[in-house]
N, C-alpha and C positions, 0 to 999 in steps of 0.2 A: 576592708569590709568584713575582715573574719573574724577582726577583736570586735567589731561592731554587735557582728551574729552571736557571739560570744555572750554578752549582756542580755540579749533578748534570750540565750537558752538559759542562762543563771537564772533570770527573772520567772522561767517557767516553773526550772528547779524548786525555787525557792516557793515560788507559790503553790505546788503538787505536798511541798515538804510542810508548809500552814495550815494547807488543810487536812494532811492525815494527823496532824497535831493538836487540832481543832476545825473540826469539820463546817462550824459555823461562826469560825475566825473571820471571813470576808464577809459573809452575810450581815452580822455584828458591826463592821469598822461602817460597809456602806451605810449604814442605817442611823451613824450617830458622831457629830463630832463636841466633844465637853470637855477639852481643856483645864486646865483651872491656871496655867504657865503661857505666857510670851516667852520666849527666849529670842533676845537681837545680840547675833553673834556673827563671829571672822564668817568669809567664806572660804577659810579652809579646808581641803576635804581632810584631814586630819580632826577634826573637833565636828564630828558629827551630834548633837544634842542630843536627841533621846537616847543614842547609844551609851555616852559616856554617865548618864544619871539613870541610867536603868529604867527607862520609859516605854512602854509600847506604843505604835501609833493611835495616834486620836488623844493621847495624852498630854499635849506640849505641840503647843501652836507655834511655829516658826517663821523667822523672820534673819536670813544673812547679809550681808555683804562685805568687802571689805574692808578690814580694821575695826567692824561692828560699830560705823559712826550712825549718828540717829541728826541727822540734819535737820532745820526747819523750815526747808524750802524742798524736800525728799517728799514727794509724795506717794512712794511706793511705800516706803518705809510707813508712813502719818498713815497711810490708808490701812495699813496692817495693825500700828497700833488700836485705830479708832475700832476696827472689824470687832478687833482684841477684848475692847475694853468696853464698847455698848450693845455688841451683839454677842461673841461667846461670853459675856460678862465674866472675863477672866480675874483672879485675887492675885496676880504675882505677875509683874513684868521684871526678869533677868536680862543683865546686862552682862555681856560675858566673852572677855577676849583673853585671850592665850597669850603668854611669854613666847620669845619668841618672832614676832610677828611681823612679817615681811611688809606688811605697810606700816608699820610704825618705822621698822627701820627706813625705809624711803623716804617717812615725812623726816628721819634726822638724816639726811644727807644732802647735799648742796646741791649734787649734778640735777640736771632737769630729768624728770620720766616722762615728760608728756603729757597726753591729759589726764593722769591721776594726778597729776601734781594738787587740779582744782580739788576733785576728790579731798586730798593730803590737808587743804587748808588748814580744817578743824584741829587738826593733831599737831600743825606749827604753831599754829596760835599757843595750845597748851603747853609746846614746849618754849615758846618764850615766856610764858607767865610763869615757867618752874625752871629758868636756864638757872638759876646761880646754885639750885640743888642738881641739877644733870651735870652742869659745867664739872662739878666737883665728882663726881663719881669717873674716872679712870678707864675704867674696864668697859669697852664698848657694847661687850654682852648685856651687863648689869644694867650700864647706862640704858639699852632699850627697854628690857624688862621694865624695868623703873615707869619708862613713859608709855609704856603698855599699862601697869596700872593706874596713871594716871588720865589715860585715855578714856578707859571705865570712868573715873570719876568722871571726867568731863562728858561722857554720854548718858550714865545716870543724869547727871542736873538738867541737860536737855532732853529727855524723858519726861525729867519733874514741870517742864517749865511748854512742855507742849497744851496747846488747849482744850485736847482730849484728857490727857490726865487731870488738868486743874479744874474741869467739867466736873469729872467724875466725882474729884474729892470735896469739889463745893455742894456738890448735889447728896454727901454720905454715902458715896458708894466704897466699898471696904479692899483699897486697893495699896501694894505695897511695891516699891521697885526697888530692887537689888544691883547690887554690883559683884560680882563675881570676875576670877580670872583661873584658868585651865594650864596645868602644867603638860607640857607634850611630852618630857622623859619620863615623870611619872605614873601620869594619868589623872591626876588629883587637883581637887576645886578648891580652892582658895576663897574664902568671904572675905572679901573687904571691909567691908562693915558701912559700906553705901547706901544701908539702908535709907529710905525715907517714905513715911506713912502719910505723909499732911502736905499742906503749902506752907507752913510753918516752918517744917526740918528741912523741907527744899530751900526754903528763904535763907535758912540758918547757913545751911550748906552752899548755897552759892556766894556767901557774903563770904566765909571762910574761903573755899576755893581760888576766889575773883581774888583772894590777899593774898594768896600762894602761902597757905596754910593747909594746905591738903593731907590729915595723916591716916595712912592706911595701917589694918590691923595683921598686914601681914609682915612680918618684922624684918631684918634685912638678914637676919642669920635664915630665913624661911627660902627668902629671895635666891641666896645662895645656894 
């Protein structure tokens, strides 16, 4: 109970220390939330969002779990995006997992975990649609890394292909999703170059992907 009490005296700390820093820093946050960011990332507590991009709250609407998978039968996740995308009418859904990544490593190993295994599905599938580039990488660090960013691509494309985003973009609403990935030893965000603007570049992009053509902009000397 005493690391408990702990948190709730930080919490007071912390809030005595906002408002002699801005006396009408809470008054402000309650009154207004205007995003213009989704981020669906790890639930690491390592890769905290607004921290690592330099964001205040109310700035970057949030969305974790997991491996950062974007399921389409998740409906905590679809209710986040849909909040995201037709009522804060957010311009930028991020997609953003971390090297690293203790669920990625789970979905590549054999032994059973249990029920993340169901969880894991999404991340074995993409790594058999990229085994003969995993198979060939050696180093079992690299080899997760690897399917860490390839995990990104695969939840960008289910992003693209949810019916809240394909809404939005039929209807002209000005929305873009990213793929991103977060280094833990250095601090720093990586752009995949996952972008896609349309149902077009999505199309392009999953036709590419589904052939195990997936090329990321981050190179392997970066990787290392």
């Amino acid at each position: 109970m005493e690391r408990i009490a702990r948190l709730i005296e930080n919490n007071r700390c912390w809030s005595e220390r906002k408002t002699i820093e801005d006396p009408n820093f809470f008054v402000d946050l309650a009154t207004q939330q205007n995003p213009d960011f989704l981020w669906i990332g790890c639930s690491d507590s390592r890769v905290e969002a607004s921290r690592i991009v330099g964001m205040s709250p109310g700035e970057i609407f949030v969305h974790r779990n997991v491996a950062n998978l974007v399921g389409h039968t998740d409906i905590n996740c679809l209710s986040v995006i849909q909040f995201a995308v037709e009522v804060l009418q957010i311009e930028h859904i991020i997609v953003c997992g971390h090297y690293g990544c203790g669920g990625v490593r789970a979905a590549l190993e054999t032994d059973s975990h249990g029920l993340i295994d169901n969880w894991l599905r999404n991340i074995r599938e993409t790594s058999h649609l990229f085994a003969a580039e995993l198979n060939a990488i050696t180093d079992t660090s690299k080899k997760i890394d690897r399917l860490c960013e390839l995990n990104v691509a695969r939840q960008v494309l289910n992003v693209c292909e949810t019916t809240i985003v394909l809404d939005a973009w039929n209807r002209g609403q000005k929305l873009m999703v990213h793929g991103w990935i977060y280094g833990l030893d250095d601090g720093l965000i990586r752009d995949l170059g996952y972008t896609n603007m349309g149902e077009n570049e999505a199309t392009r992009f999953r036709v590419d992907f589904m052939a195990g053509k997936e090329n990321s902009r981050v190179t392997k000397k970066e990787r290392d």
